[in-house]
N, C-alpha and C positions, 0 to 999 in steps of 0.2 A: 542627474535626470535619467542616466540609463538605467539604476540600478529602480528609479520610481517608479519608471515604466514596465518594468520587469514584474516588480511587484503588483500594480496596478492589472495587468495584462494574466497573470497568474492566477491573481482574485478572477477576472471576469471566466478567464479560460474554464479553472474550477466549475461555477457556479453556472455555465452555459453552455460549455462545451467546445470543443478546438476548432470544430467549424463553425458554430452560429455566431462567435464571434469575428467581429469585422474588424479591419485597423480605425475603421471612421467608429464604429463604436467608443473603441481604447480611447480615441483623442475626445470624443463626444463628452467622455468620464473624467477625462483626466484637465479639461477643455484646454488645449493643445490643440495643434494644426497638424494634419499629417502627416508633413514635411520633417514635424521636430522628430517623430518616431522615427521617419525612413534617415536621418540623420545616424540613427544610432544602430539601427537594422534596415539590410538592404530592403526586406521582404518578409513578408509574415511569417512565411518556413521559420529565417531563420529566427525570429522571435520566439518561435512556438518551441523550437527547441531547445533556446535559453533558458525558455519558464517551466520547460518539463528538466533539465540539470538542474537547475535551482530547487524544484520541487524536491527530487531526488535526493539530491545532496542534503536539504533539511529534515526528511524520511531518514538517509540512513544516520547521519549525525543525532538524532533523535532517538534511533533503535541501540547505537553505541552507548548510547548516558544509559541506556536501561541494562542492555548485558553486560555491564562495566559493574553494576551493582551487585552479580550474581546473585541474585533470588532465588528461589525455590523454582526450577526448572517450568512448574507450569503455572507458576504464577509471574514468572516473568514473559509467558507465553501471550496472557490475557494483558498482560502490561502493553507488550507491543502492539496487541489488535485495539487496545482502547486509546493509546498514542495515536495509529495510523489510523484509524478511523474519526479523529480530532481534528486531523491534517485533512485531510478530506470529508469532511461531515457533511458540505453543502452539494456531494456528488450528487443530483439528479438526473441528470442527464448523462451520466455515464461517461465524463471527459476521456476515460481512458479508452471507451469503442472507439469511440470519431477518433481518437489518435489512431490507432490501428488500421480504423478505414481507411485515414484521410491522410496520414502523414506515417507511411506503415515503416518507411525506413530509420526515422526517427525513434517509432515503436520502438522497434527491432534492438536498436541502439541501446533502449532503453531497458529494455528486456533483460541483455545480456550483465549491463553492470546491475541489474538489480537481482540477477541469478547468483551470481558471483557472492554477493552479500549477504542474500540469503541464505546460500550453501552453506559458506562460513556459521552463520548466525546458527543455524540450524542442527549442522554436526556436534558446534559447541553443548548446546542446551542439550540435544539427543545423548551426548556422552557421561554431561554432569544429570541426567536425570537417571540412566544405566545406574552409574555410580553411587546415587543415592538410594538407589533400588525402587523409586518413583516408577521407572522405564523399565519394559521385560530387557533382562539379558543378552538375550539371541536375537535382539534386534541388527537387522541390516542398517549399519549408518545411513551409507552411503546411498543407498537405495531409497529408505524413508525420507531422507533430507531431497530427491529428486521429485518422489512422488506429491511431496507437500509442497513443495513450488510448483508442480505439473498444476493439483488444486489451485491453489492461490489466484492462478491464471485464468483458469478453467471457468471457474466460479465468473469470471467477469465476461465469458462470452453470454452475449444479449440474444443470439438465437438459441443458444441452452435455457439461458436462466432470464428471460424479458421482466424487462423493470415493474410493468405493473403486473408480474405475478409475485417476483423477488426486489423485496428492498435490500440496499447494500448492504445496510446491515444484521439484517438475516440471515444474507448468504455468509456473512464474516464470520458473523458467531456459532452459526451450525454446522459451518466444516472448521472450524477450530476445534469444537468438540469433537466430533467427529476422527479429527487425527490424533485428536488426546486417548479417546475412549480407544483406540486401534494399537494402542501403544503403551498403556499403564499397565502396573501391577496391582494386585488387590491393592496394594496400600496408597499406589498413585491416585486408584480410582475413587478412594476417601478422601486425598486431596482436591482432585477436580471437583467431585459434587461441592464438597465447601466452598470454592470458589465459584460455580455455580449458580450456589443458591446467593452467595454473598452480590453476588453481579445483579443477579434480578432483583433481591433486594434495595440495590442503589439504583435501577432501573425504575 
């Protein structure tokens, strides 16, 4: 039952946001009493940040199958944004602000292991792209792998970028380019338009 609820609770979280969802909701959906919930969580806190680890944990174990592949460094770039954009396709309401407003410690928590992974993710591909001469030379790893998380972030503040000027995935794809186009070499940058075009194509 806990692991239903988790899931159950993740769905709604997703698709409505970490505050408009209620625990009489979750039981409303699940039609459960909301004794059986507080049975398995004291308090919506802590459920909320069960289904944000869960979230996570399936985000990076998902990003792992694709860099385990090694791809062509920036085609396994648009691999990842079209994975994680999968996993969160029904973001309308922006689940991850109201975490931040509303549950910032939890954020925060979350922030940290998803930097951590990132970094990792990120140096790797930065290096095998150097290597294959995709990526200029005299790139700073360490530095571009900070600046592209600083983005990633960035991108999802709602007093920068508000929902009904920027859909999510707008803002995905055009800072993906974005740190692609800042970072190739001529012959990268024949890689990226092909994928590119190949993407609006399937678009």
């Amino acid at each position: 039952m806990r692991n239903k609820i988790i899931q159950k609770s993740t769905d709604l979280f997703l698709k409505l946001g970490f505050k408009s969802v209620t625990m009489d909701d979750i039981a409303n959906e699940m039609a459960i009493s909301k004794k059986t919930i507080y049975t398995h969580f004291k308090n919506k806190t802590a459920l909320v940040k069960e289904c944000t680890r869960n979230v996570l944990h399936n985000i990076t174990t998902g990003i792992d199958e694709i860099c385990s592949l090694e791809q062509n460094p920036i085609e396994e770039l648009f691999e990842i944004k079209k994975f994680v954009m999968g996993t969160i396709e029904a973001e309308q309401s922006s689940p991850q602000y109201q975490l931040q407003k509303y549950y910032p410690e939890i954020f925060e928590g979350i922030k940290e292991s998803h930097f951590e992974k990132m970094m990792e993710c990120t140096r790797k591909n930065l290096r095998r792209g150097i290597d294959q001469g995709l990526y200029r030379s005299n790139l700073d790893i360490d530095f571009i792998s900070r600046l592209y998380f600083l983005g990633i972030h960035g991108i999802k503040d709602q007093n920068l970028f508000p929902l009904e000027k920027f859909s999510t995935q707008f803002l995905t794809e055009e800072y993906l380019e974005y740190h692609i186009r800042g970072i190739v070499t001529p012959e990268g940058f024949l890689t990226l338009n092909k994928f590119i075009k190949e993407h609006q194509t399937n678009d």
